[in-house]
Backbone as numpy.savetxt, mean C-alpha at the origin, in Angstrom:
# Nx Ny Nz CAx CAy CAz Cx Cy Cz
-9.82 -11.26 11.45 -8.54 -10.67 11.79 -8.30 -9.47 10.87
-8.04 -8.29 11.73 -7.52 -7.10 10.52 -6.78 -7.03 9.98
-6.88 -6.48 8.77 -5.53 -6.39 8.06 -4.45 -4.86 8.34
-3.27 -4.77 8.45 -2.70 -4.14 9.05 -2.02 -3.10 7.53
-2.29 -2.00 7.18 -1.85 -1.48 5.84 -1.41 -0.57 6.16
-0.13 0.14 5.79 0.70 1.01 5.64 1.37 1.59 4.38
0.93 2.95 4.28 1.09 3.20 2.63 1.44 4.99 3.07
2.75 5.27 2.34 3.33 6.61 2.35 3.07 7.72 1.73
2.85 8.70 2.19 1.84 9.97 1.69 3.07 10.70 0.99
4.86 10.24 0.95 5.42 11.29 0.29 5.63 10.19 -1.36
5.44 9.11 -1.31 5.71 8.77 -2.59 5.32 9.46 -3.84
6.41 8.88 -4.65 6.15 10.30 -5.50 5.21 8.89 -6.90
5.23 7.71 -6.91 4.56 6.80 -7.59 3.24 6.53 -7.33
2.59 6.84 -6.19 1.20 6.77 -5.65 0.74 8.21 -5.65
-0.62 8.05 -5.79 -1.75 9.47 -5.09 -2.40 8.54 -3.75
-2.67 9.27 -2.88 -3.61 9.00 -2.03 -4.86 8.48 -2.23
-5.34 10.15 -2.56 -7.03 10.11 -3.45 -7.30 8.84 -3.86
-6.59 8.09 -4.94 -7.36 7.38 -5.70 -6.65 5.78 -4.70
-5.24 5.85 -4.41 -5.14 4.60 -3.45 -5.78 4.05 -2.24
-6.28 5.02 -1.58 -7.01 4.39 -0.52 -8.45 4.01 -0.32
-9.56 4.61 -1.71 -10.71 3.95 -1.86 -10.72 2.82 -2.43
-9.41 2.52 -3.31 -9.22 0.63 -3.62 -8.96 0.13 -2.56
-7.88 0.23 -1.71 -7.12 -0.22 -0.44 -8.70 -0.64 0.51
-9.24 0.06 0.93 -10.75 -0.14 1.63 -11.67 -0.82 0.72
-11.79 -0.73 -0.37 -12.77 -1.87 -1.12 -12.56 -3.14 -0.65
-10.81 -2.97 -1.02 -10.82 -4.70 -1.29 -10.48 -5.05 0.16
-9.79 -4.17 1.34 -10.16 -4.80 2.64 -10.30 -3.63 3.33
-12.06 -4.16 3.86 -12.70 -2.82 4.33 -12.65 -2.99 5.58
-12.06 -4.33 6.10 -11.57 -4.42 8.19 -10.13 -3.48 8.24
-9.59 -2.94 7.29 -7.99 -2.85 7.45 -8.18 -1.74 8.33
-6.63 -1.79 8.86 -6.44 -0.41 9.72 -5.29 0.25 8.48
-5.93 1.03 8.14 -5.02 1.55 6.87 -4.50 2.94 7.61
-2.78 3.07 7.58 -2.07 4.48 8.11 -1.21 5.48 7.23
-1.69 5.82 7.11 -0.91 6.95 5.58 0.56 8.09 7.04
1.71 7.82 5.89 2.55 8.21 6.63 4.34 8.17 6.21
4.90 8.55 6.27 6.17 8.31 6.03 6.66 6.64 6.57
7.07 5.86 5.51 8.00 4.52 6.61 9.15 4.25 6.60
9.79 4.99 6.24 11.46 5.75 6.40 11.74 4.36 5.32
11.45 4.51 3.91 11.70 3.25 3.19 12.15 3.76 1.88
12.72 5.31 2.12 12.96 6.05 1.01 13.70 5.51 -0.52
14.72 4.38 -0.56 15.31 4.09 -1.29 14.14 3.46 -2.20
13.86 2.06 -1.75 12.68 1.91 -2.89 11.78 2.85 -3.62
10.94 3.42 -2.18 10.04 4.66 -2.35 10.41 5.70 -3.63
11.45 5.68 -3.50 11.78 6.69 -4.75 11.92 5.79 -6.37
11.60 4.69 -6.14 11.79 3.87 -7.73 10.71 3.20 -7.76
9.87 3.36 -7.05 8.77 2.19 -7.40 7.53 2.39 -5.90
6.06 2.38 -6.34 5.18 2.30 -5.64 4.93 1.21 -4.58
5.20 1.44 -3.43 5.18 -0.07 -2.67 4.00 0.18 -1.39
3.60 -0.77 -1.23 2.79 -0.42 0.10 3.51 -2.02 1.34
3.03 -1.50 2.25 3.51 -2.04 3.13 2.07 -3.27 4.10
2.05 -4.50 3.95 0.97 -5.08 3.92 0.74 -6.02 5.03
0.74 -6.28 6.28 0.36 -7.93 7.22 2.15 -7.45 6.92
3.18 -6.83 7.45 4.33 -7.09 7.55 5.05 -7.21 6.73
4.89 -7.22 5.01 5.36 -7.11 4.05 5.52 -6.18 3.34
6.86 -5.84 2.60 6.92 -4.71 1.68 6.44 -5.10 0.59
5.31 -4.60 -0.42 4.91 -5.24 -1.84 5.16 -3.86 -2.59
6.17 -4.19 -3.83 6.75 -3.23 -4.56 6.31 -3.46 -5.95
6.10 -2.11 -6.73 5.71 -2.53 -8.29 5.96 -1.08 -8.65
5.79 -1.05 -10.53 6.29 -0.26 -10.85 5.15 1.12 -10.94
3.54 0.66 -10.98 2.65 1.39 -10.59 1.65 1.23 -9.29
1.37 2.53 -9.32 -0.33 2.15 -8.01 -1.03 1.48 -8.43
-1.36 1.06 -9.78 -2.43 -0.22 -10.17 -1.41 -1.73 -9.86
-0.45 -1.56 -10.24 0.04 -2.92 -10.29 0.52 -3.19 -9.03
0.92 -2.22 -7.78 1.39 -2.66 -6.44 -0.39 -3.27 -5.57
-1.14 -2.43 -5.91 -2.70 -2.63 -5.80 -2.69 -4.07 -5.98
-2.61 -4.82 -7.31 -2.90 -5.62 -7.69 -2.24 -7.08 -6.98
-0.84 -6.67 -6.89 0.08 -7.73 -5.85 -0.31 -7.87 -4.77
-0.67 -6.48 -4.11 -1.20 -6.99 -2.51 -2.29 -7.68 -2.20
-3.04 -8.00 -3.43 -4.73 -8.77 -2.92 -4.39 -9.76 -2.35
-2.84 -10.81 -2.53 -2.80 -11.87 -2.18 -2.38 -11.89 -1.04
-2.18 -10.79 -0.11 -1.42 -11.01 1.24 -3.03 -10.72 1.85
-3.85 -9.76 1.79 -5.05 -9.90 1.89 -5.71 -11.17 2.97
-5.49 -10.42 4.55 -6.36 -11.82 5.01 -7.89 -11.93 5.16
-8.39 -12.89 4.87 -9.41 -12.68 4.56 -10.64 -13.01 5.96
């Protein structure tokens, strides 16, 4: 089953570059969509990606990285 990933190209707490060759390591079935997700309020305080239907929020791109392994289907 794929994993469904959604991660915003205007955050100002993430880079792309370096988020989406982890994002594909650790799930290389995902359909990963870089894009605005009108989620601006968090977005502006904290790096979040959007995961299988969940918002996962943290205070860096390593540490939001790190929260999402567990939604991760495998």
């Amino acid at each position: 089953m794929a994993n469904d990933i959604r991660v915003c190209d205007k955050c100002k707490h993430m880079k792309m570059k370096t988020t989406l060759p982890k994002l594909q390591k650790m799930a290389p079935d995902a359909e990963i969509k870089v894009g605005c997700k009108s989620y601006c309020g968090p977005c502006s305080r904290f790096a979040f990606i959007f995961i299988n239907g969940r918002y996962v929020t943290a205070p860096t791109e390593d540490e939001v990285i790190e929260k999402v392994q567990k939604y991760v289907k495998k």
